[in-house]
C-alpha positions in Angstrom: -20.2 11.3 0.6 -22.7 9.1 1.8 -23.4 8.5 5.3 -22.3 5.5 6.0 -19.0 6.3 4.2 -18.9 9.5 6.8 -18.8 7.4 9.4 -16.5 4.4 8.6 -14.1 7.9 8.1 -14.9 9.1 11.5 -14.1 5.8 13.2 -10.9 5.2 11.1 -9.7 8.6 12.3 -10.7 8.0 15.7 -9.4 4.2 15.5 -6.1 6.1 14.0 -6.0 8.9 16.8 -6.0 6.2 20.0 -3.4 4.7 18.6 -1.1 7.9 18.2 -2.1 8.6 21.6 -0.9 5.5 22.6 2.6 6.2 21.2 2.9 9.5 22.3 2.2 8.8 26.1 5.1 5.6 25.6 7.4 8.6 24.4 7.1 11.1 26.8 6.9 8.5 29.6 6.7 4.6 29.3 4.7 2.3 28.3 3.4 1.4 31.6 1.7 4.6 31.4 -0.4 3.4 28.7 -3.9 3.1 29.5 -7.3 3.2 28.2 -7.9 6.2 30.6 -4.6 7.8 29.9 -5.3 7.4 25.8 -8.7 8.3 26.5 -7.8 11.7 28.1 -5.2 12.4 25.4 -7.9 12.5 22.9 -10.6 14.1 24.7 -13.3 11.1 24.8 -14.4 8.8 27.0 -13.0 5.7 28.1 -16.2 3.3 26.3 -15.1 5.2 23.0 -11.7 3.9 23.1 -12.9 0.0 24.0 -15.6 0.8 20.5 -12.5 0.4 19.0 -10.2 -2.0 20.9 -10.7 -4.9 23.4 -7.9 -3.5 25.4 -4.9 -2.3 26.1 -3.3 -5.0 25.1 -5.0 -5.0 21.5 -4.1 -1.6 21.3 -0.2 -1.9 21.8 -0.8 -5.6 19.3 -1.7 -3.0 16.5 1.2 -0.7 17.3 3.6 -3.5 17.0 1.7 -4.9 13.9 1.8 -1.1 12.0 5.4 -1.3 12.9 6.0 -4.9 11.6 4.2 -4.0 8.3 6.5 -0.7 8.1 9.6 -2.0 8.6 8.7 -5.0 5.6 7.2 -2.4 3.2 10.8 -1.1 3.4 12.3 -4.1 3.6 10.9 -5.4 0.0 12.1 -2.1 -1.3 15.4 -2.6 -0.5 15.5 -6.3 -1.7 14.0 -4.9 -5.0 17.2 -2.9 -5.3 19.5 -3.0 -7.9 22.6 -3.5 -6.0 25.3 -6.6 -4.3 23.7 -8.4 -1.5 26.7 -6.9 0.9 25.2 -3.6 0.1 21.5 -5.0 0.5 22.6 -6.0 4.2 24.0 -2.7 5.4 20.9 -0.8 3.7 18.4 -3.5 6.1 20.7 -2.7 8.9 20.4 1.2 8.3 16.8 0.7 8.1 16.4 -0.9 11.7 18.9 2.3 13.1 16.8 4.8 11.9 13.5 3.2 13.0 15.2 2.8 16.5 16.2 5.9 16.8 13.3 7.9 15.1 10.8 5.3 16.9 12.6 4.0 20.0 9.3 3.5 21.9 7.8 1.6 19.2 11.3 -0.6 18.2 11.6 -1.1 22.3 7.7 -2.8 22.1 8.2 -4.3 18.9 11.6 -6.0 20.8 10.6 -6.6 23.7 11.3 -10.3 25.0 8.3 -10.6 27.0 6.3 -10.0 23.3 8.0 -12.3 21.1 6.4 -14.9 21.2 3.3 -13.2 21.0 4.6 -11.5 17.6 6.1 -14.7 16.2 2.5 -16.4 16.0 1.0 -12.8 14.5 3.8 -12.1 11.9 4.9 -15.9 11.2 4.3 -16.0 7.6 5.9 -13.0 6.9 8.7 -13.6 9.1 9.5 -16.8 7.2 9.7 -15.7 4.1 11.7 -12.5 5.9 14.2 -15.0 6.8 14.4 -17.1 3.8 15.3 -13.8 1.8 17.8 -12.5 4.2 19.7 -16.4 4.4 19.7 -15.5 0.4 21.4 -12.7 1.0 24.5 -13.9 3.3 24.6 -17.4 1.7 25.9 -14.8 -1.5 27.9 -13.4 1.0 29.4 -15.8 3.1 30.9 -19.6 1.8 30.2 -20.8 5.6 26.8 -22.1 4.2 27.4 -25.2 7.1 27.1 -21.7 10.2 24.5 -19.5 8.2 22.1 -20.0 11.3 24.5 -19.0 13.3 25.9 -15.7 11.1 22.7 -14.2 10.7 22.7 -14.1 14.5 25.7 -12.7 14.9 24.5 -9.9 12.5 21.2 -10.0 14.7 23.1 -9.4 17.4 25.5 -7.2 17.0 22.6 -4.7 15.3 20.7 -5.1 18.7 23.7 -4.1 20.9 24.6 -1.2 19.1 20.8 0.3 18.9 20.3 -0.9 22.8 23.1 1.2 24.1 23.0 4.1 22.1 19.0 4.0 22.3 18.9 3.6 25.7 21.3 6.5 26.6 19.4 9.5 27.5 21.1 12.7 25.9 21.4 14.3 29.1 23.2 11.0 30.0 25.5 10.9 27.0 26.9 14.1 27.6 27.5 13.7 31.3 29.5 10.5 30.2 31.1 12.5 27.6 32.5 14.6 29.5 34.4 12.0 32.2 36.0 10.7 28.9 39.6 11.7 28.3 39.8 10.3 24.9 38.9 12.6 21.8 38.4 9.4 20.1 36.1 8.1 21.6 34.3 11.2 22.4 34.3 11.6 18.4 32.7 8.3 18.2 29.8 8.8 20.6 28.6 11.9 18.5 27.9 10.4 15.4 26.8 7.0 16.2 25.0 6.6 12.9 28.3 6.4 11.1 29.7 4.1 14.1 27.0 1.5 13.4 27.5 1.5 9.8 31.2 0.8 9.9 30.6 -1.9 12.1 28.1 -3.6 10.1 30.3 -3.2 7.1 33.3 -4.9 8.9 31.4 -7.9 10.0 30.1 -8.4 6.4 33.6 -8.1 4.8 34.4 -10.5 8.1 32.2 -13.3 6.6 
């Protein structure tokens, strides 16, 4: 391995490392706790080693929210590739967004944060066009209400949002306190195994449409 190649290694390892930093101080705190110091620290360098590789803090969380963009539509394609009924297609993309949430909550929470989307919208626009002409594909074989298709897709927006923002956003330690004021076994049963909550719903409101 020549030089050079050596070190455009060592910087993509080190670009690679600032930005796993990054994440990890968002999970075990916030993201207000992001900082080129803070990321610096985590990694053992300096805080000029860190700006060698990004402006700012700020063009270090836009590549976090770009890696996660390009995830989430590497998977995406996948599932449109699929050999299987665009009702099933729907609930698989739903599924998709659950799991990231829940296995990335940090990341999903910067990725969806209002404050950023427009921000995101001028970095991903291409992408997310052709995103949203594939998914209106998949509800206009879904759905006759071609007239409110705008309108369903939000819905479905929506009500994927809601569920992933208040289980998300439930602490465990906070779950089980609530847990136990409930008096319903029901609903208690419901609360422990959200995945299976949020596919049920998603499978109603397509059989809804």
């Amino acid at each position: 391995m020549s030089v050079i190649d050596r070190r455009t290694r060592q910087k993509a390892e080190i670009r690679q490392r600032i930005l796993d930093a990054a994440r990890q101080i968002a999970r075990e705190k916030d993201w207000n706790a992001v900082t080129i110091r803070s990321i610096a620290e985590a990694i053992d360098y300096t805080p000029p080693i860190v700006y060698e590789h990004f402006q700012n803090k700020e063009d270090v969380l836009l590549n976090i929210v770009k890696e996660g963009h390009v995830e989430n539509r590497r998977v995406f394609d996948e599932i449109l590739a699929m050999e299987l009924s665009a009702e099933e297609k729907i609930v698989r993309l739903s599924m998709v967004q659950w799991t990231f949430a829940n296995e990335k909550p940090e990341i999903f929470r910067l990725m969806h944060n209002p404050e950023r989307m427009e921000q995101q919208r001028d970095m991903m626009r291409e992408g997310m066009e052709d995103a949203k002409q594939k998914i209106e594909g998949l509800f206009r074989e879904v759905s006759p209400d071609t007239e409110n298709m705008g309108e369903l897709i939000f819905n479905w927006f929506c009500l994927m949002q809601g569920y992933i923002n208040l289980i998300t956003n439930i602490r465990p330690e906070q779950g089980a306190k609530m847990l136990e004021n409930v008096q319903d076994p029901k609903m208690v049963a419901l609360f422990k195994d959200p995945t299976n909550l949020f596919e049920r719903a998603i499978r109603r409101f397509i059989k809804s449409l």
